[in-house]
N, C-alpha and C positions, 0 to 999 in steps of 0.2 A: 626288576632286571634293568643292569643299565651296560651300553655299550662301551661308556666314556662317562665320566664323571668332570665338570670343567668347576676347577679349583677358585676360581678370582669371578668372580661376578661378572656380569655382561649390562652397561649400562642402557638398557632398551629405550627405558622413559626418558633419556637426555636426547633420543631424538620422537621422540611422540607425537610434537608437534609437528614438523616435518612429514611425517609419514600421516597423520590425520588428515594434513590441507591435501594431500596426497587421494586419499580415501573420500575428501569429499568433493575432491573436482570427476572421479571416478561414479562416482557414487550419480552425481549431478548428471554427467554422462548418459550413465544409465534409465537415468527417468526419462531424462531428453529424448534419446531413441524410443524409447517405450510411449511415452505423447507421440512424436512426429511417426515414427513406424508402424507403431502398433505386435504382438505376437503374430508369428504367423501357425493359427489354430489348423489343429486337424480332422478330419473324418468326426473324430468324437466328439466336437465342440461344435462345427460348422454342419452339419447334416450331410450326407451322402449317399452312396451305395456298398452293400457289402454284399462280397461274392464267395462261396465256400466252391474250391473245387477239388476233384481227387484224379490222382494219377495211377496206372498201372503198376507203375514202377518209382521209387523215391523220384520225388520231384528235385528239379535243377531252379532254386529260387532264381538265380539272377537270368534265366535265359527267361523265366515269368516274367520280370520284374521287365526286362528287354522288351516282352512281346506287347504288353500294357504300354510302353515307352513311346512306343512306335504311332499309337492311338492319339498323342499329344498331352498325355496325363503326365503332370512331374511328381514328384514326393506322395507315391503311390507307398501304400505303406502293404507288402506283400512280407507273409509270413507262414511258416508253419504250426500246424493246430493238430493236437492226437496224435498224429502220428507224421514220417517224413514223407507220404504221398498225398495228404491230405494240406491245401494249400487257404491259406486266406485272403484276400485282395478288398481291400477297403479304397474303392471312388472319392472324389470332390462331387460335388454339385456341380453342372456342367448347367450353360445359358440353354435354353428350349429343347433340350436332351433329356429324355424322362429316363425313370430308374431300368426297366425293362431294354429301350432302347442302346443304353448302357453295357448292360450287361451279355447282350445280341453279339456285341461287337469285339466285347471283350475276347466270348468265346469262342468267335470265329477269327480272330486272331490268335488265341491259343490254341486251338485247334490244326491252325494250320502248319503252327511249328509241331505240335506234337498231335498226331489224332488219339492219344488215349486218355484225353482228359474228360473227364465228364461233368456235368453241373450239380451240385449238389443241393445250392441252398443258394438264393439271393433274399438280398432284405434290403429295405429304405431305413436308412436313419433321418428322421426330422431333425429342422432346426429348433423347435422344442425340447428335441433330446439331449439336443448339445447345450439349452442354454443351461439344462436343469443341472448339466454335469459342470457347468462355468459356475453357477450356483453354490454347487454341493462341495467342490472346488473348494473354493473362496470361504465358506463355510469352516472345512476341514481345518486350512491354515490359520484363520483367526482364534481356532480351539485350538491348536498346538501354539500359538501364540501364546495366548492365554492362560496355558498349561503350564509354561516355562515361566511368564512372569510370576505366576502363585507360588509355580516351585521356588523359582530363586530365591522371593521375597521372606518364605519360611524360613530357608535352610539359613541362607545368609542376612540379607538388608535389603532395603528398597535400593538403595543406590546399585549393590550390583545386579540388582533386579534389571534397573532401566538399561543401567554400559552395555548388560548380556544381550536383551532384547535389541538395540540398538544394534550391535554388533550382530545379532544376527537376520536382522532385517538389513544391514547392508549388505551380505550374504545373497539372501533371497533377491534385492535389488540387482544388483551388479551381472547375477544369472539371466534371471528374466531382458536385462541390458544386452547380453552378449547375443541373445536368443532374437531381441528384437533386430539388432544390426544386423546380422550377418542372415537374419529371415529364414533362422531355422525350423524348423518343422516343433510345435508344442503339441507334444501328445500325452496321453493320460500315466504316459511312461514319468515321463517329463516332469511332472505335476508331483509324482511319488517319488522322484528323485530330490525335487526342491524341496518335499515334508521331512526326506530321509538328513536332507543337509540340515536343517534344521534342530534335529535332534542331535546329528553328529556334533554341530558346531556349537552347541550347548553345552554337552561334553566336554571338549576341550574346554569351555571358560569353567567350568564345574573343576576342573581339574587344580587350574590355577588359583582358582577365589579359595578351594582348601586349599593349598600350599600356601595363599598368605596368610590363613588366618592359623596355619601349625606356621610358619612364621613369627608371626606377633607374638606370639604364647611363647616362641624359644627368645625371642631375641627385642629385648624391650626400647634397648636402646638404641635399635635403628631407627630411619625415618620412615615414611611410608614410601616414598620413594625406594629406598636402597631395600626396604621389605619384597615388593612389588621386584626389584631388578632380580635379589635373592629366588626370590618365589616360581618366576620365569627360568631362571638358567637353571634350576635346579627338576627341570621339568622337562628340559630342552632332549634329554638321551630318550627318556618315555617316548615323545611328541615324533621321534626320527624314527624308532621301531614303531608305531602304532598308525601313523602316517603311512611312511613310507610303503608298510604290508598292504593297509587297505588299498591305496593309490596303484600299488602292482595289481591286483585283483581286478580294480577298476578299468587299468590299463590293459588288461588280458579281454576284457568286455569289448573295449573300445575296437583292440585290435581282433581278433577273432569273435565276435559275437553277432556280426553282419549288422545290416541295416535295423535286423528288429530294435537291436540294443543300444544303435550309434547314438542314436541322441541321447537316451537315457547313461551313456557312460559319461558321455561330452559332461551332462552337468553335474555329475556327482566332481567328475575330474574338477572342474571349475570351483565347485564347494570345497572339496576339499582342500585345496589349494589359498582360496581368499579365507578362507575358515581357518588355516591356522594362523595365517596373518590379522585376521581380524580379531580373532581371540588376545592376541599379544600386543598389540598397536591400538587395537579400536574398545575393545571392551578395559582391560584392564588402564589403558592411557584414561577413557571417562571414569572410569570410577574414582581412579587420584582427581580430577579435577572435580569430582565431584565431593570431596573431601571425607575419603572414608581414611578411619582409625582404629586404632586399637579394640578403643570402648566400644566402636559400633559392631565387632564379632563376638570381644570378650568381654562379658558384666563381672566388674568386680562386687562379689558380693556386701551385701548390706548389713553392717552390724549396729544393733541394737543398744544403746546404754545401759537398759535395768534386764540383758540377758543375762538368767539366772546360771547360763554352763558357759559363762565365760569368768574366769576367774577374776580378772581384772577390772571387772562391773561394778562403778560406785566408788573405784579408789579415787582419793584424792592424793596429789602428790602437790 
């Protein structure tokens, strides 16, 4: 399905260079916050309190989210669980404030806005808990890592093995960057948003590495460049409907899906965005520099001398 078909090729790779120094002063950026700032982790990673409560009647999240406010707690992460009266409130760690002490106060501030809240359940998260989940974390991504360079490596070549990887670890870079600066909240949302961009932005190079190599195979006497420019614009109508839907969807999170979803939209939004750019500038630009060809998708087959079902075995001319 295409919206638009563009007739004359689009020369990408005549600015590649340009747009790489681009991606790597960005990219650099990104680490640099992430040394000097650090994520700023949540409930699930740093240890806390968690408070289940329930209300008579559907609960009002943000007038919750107010009455917690008021206590001195910021990026309280208040949500609904089972059902729309049943509330969740996940603490920080508070200096010489035990978990109980916490939760006293909480409720006597919810209480006073509403008295029909009742306590249902509190629990301590240890900082144990969080680090196992920073652990398991990190774990996760290095197997979807890993997952995608064996993929690549079968389907296609080592070379776009590495440009993909590459390309999407600048991805996951650049998020975790924006995350550090601006000291958003890293939650386990957060974490399955960065696995999900991963896979997404895989995709797209997956898309593009077959269109050069049904390229190569139609068109012999391009170069790999003008193959790769071919390869791109001829993908470019896909990449605006496939984009663009997801990106709405994403964007309907962002904006109606409250606090629970805000971060977790934020960085898909962000993936999806440097993800198609990095897929056309960052992965396919390293693979031409890395010098892929013809021969490295298509093996022209090997013929034999003394094969008996070729007729012309043994002549001499």
């Amino acid at each position: 399905m295409e919206f638009f078909r563009i007739k004359k090729d689009i020369p990408f790779m005549r600015h590649a260079l340009v747009f790489n120094i681009i991606s790597a002063v960005t990219f650099a950026l990104a680490v640099f916050f992430l040394v000097t700032r650090g994520l700023h982790l949540s409930v699930e990673f740093t240890g806390g309190t968690v408070m289940e409560v329930a209300y008579s009647q559907p609960a009002q999240i943000d007038k919750v989210r107010a009455s917690v406010a008021k206590l001195g707690y910021q990026d309280v992460l208040v949500q609904n669980f089972g059902s729309s009266r049943d509330v969740m409130i996940r603490l920080p760690l508070k200096q010489g404030v035990t978990s109980a002490e916490q939760s006293d106060k909480v409720m006597a501030e919810l209480k006073a806005a509403s008295p029909d809240v009742t306590l249902r359940r509190v629990e301590f998260v240890g900082p144990q808990v969080g680090q196992e989940l920073v652990t398991n974390g990190l774990k996760a991504l290095a197997f979807v890592i890993g997952g995608i360079i064996l993929y690549l490596a079968i389907r296609f070549e080592w070379k776009y093995a590495v440009s993909a990887i590459i390309a999407n670890l600048h991805d996951v870079i650049i998020i975790l960057g924006f995350f550090a600066f601006f000291q958003w909240e890293f939650s386990l949302a957060v974490l399955a948003a960065v696995l999900a961009v991963l896979g997404y932005s895989v995709n797209e190079s997956v898309v593009i590495f077959d269109r050069i190599r049904e390229t190569f195979r139609r068109y012999r006497k391009l170069t790999t460049t003008q193959v790769i420019d071919h390869a791109i614009t001829s993908t470019i109508s896909r990449t605006i409907i496939t984009h663009g839907s997801t990106q709405l969807m994403v964007l309907s999170m962002l904006v109606f899906g409250g606090e629970t979803l805000h971060y977790f939209a934020v960085a898909l939004t962000i993936g999806i965005l440097f993800g198609i750019y990095s897929s056309v500038f960052v992965a396919a630009a390293i693979a031409m520099w890395l010098g892929i060809k013809r021969e490295d998708l298509i093996k022209n087959p090997v013929r034999k001398d003394n094969d008996p079902t070729d007729e012309n075995a043994g002549a001499v001319v």
